[in-house]
C-alpha positions as MATLAB code, in Angstrom:
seq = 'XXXXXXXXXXXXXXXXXXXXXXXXXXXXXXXXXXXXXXXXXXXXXXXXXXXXXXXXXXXXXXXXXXXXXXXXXXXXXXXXXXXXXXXXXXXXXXXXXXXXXXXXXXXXXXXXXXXXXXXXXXXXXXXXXXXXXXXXXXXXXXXXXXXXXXXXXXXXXXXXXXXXXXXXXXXXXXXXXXXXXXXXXXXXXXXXXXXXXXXXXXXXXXXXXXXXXXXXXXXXXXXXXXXXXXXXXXXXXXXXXXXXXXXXXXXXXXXXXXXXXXXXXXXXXXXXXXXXXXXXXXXXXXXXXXXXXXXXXXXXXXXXXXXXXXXXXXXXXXXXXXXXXXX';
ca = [
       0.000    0.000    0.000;
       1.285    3.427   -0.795;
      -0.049    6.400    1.310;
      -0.748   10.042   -0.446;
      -1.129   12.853    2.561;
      -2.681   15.726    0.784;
      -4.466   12.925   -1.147;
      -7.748   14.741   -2.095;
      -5.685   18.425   -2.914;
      -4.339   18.933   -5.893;
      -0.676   17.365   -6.359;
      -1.441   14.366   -4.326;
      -4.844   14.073   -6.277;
      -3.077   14.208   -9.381;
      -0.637   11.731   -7.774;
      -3.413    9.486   -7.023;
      -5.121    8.967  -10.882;
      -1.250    8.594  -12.060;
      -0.919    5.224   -9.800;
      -3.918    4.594  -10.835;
      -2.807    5.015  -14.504;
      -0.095    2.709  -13.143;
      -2.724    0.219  -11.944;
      -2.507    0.989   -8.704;
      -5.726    0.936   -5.993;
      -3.911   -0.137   -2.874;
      -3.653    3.754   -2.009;
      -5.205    5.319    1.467;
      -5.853    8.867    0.723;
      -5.200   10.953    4.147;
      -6.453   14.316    3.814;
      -8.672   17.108    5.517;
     -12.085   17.873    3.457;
     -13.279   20.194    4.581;
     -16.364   22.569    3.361;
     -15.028   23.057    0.319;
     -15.498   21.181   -3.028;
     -12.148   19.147   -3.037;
     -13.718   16.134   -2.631;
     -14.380   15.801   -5.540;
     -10.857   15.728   -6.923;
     -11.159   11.957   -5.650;
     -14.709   11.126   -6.726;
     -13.464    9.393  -10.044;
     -10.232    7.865   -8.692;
      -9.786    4.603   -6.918;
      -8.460    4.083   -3.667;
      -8.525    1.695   -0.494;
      -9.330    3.915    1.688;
      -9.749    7.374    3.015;
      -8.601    9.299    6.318;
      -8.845   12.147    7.987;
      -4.931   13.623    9.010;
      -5.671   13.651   12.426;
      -6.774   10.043   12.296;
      -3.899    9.327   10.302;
      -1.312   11.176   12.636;
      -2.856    8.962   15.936;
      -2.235    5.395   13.768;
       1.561    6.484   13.289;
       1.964    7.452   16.710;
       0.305    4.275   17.753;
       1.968    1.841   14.950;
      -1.766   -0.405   14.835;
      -1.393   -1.145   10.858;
      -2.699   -4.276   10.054;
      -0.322   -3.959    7.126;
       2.469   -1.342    7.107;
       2.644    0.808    3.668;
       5.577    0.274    1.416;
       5.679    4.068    1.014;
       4.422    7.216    2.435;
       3.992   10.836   -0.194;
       3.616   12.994    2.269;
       1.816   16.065   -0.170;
      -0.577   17.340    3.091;
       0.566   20.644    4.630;
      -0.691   24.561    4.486;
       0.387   25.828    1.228;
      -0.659   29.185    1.818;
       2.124   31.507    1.892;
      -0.260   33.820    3.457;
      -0.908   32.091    6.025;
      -0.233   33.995    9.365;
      -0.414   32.019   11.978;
       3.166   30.207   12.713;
       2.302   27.500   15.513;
      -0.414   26.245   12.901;
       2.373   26.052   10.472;
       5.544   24.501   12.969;
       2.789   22.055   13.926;
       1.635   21.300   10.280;
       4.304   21.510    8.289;
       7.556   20.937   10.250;
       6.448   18.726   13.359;
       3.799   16.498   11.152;
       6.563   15.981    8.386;
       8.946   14.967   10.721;
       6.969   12.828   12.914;
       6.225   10.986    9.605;
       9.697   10.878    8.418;
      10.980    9.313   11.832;
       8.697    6.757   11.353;
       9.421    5.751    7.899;
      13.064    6.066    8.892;
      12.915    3.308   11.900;
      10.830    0.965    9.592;
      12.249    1.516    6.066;
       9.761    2.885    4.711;
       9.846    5.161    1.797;
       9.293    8.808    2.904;
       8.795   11.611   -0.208;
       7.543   14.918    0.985;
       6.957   18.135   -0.239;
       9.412   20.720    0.064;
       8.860   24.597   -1.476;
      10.973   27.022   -3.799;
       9.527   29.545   -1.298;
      12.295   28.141    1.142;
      14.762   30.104   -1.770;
      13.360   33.466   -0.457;
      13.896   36.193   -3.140;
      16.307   34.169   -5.164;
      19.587   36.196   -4.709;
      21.522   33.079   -3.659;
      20.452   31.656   -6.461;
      17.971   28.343   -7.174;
      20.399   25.647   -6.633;
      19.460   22.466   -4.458;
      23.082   22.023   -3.586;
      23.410   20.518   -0.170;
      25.613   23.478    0.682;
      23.375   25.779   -0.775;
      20.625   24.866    1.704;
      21.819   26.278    5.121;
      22.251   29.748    3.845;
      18.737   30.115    2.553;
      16.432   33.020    3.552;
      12.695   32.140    2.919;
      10.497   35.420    2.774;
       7.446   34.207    4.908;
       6.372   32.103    7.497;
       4.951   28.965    5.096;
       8.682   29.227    2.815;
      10.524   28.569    7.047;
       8.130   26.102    8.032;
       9.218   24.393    4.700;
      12.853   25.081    5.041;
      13.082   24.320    8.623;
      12.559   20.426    8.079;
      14.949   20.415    4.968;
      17.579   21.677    7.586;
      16.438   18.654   10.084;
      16.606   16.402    7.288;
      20.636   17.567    6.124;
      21.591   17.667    9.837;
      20.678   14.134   10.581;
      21.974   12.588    7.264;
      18.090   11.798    6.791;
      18.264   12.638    2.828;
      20.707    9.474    2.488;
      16.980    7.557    2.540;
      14.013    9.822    2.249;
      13.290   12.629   -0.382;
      12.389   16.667   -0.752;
      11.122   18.124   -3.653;
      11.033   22.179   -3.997;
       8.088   22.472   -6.481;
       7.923   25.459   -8.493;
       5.289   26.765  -10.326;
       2.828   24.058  -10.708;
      -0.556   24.068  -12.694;
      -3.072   21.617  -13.504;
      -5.929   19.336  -13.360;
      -7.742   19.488   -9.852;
      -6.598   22.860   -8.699;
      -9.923   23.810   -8.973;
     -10.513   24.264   -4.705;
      -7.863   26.510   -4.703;
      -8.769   29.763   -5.035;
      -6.684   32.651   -5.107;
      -3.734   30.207   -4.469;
      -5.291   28.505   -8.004;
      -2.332   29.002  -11.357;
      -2.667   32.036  -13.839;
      -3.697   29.293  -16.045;
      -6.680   28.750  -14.152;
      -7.741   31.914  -13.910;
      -6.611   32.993  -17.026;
      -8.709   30.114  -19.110;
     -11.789   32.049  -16.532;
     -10.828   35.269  -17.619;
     -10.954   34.796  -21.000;
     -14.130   33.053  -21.237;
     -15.887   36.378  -18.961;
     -14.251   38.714  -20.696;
     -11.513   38.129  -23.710;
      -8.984   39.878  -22.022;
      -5.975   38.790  -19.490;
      -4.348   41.415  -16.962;
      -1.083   40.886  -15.439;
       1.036   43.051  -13.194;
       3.044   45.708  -14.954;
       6.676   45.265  -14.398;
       8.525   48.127  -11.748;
      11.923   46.849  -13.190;
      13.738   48.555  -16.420;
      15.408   45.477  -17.073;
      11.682   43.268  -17.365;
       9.101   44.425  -19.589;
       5.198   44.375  -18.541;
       4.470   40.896  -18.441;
       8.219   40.131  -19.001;
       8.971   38.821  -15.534;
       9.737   34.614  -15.313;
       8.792   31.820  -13.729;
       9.821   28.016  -13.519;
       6.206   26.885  -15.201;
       5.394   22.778  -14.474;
       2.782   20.947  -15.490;
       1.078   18.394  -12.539;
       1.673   15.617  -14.770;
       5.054   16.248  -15.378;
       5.422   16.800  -11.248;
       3.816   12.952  -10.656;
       5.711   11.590  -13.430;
       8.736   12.149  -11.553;
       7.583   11.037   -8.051;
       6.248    7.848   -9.514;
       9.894    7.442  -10.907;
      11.308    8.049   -7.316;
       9.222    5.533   -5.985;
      10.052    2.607   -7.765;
      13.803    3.698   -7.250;
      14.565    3.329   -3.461;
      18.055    4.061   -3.525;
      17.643    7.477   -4.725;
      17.638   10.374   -2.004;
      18.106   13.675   -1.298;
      16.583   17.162   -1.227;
      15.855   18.055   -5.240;
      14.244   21.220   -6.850;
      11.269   20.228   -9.330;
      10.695   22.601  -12.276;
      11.685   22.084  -15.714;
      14.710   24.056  -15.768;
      13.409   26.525  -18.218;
      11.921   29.989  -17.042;
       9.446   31.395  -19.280;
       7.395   34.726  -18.803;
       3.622   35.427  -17.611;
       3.331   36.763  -21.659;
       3.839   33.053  -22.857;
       2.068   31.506  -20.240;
      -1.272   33.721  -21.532;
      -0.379   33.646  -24.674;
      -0.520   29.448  -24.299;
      -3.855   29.866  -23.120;
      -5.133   31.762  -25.945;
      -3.762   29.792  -28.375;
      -5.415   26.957  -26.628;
      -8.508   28.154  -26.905;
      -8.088   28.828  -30.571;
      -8.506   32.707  -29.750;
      -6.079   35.878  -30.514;
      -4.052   37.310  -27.453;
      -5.767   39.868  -25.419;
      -3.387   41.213  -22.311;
      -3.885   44.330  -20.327;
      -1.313   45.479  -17.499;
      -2.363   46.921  -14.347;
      -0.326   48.406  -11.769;
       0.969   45.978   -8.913;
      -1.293   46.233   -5.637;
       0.880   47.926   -2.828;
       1.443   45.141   -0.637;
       3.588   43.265   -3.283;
       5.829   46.397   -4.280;
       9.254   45.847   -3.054;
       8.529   42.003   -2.595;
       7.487   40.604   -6.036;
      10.068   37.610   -7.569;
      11.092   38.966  -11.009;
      12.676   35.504  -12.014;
      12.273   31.768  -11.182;
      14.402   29.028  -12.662;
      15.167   25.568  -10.844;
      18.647   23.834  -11.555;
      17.593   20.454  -12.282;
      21.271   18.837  -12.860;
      20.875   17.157   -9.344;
      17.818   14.961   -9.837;
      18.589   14.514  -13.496;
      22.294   13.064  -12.480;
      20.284   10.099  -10.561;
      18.451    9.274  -13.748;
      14.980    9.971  -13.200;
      13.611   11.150  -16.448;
      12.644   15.262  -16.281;
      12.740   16.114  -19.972;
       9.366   17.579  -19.437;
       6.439   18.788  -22.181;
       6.874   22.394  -23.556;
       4.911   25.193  -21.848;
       2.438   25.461  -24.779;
       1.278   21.687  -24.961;
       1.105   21.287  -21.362;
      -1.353   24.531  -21.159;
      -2.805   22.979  -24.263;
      -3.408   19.831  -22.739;
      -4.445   21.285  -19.406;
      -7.233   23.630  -21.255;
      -8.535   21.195  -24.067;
      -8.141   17.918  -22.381;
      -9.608   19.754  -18.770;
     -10.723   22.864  -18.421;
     -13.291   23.066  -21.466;
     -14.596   19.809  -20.864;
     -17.806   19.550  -18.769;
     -16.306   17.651  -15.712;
     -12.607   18.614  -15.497;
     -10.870   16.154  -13.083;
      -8.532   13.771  -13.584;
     -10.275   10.194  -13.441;
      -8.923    6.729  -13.448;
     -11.240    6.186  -16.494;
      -9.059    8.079  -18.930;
];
């Protein structure tokens, strides 16, 4: 059995319908539903069973499995890097993670977890998941420390040797739907257009980037559970990796993707940047992906414009947009 924390959001969802692409069922999905609709980012996938995190958390601590899993992908945590409250996110993010990782460690169990390229901060010291890189970073909110804070537990106790990090970047994608403001330009582009036939992004405050010119490290979901499927069937791979494509491309081709998707000519506006971002908006993303390509797992990833092509004609124009494990 493999456990997916995070199992009904929207990597570990996606995560889910790829096993189950795999032929995979023996998955428990431990998770925290909620009011909102992300239930039904599991309603056409197949699973063993369901638990709440809490529930989940006690049957660690207690160690009453009737059969122990043969991996834990531990996706759960608060992704919001708005999120102000710090205890929620030490006890969440940091103290959850590594009671799970402890666990796995003692039993030898595969442990994957979610890591953050908010733990790189603004990106002065560069993107690179060097192990000596890692110490010196300086995440610029409370959810990017809570991330770093158990990649530093993990380095100190020689814990990557087994278990593995990965520092998403910019991820969109099938099932992302529940996420609201935290939802991808793609999303709300595709929405956009439909309403109104016009996309607005920030305007730039930088000489050096055009309106629309500043970059991002763009990955598709698919591409994201592609790779963690890889790093499960290969055990003797760890470490703490970044997981983009390598290739930063600009909030102009992401919209322009979209259009084209849609079959429609570009329409993009710029609007000023709202105050609370000025002085603290990332002009450039770009993950070094040398590391997890020298262990062989395979990260030669779609283009931008057929994974938003994919994404919009093959999801977000069809009448019921989630993945399923029927196709």
């Amino acid at each position: 059995m493999i456990v997916v924390t995070g199992g009904a959001g929207f990597i570990g969802s996606a995560l889910v319908w790829k096993l189950n692409q795999l032929g995979r069922t023996d998955v428990l999905v431990v998770d925290e539903l909620g009011c909102d609709e992300k239930w039904q980012n599991i309603a056409a996938l197949r699973f063993a069973d369901y638990l709440h995190k809490d529930d989940f958390l006690r049957l660690v601590a207690e160690d009453r499995w009737e059969s122990p899993p043969e991996a834990i992908v531990h996706l759960g945590a608060c992704s919001s890097t708005t999120e102000r409250d710090t205890d929620f996110l030490m006890r969440n993010n940091y103290r959850y993670t590594r009671t799970l990782a402890e666990w796995c460690l003692a039993r030898d169990v595969r442990f994957i977890y979610a890591s953050s390229a908010a733990t790189y901060g603004d990106g002065d010291r560069s993107y690179s998941d060097d192990d000596r890189e890692t110490p010196t970073l300086l995440p610029l909110n409370k959810y990017g420390y809570s991330k770093q804070l158990f990649d530093l537990w993990a380095l100190r106790t020689g814990a990557f040797e087994k278990i593995v990090g990965l520092k998403f970047f910019n991820v969109f994608g099938p099932n992302e739907y529940h996420k609201a403001d935290m939802a991808s330009v793609v999303f709300k582009a595709f929405h956009q257009i439909r309403a109104e036939g016009v996309v607005r992004l920030f305007k730039s405050e930088r000489a050096d980037y055009p309106d629309g010119g500043q970059q991002r490290d763009f990955i598709y979901v698919k591409s994201c559970v592609d790779a963690i499927a890889w790093l499960l069937d290969h055990r003797e791979v760890g470490g703490l990796f970044n997981l983009g494509t390598g290739v930063a491309r600009t909030w102009n081709d992401l919209v322009r993707a979209v259009f084209a998707a849609m079959d429609l000519p570009a329409r993009i506006e710029y609007i000023d940047l709202p105050e609370a971002l000025r002085g603290r908006y990332q002009y450039f993303t770009q993950a070094e992906m040398g590391k997890l390509r020298a262990t062989g797992c395979p990260v030669n990833f779609p283009s931008l414009e057929d994974s938003v092509r994919d994404y919009v004609r093959e999801h977000l124009q069809e009448p019921r947009p989630y993945l399923s494990a029927l196709g």
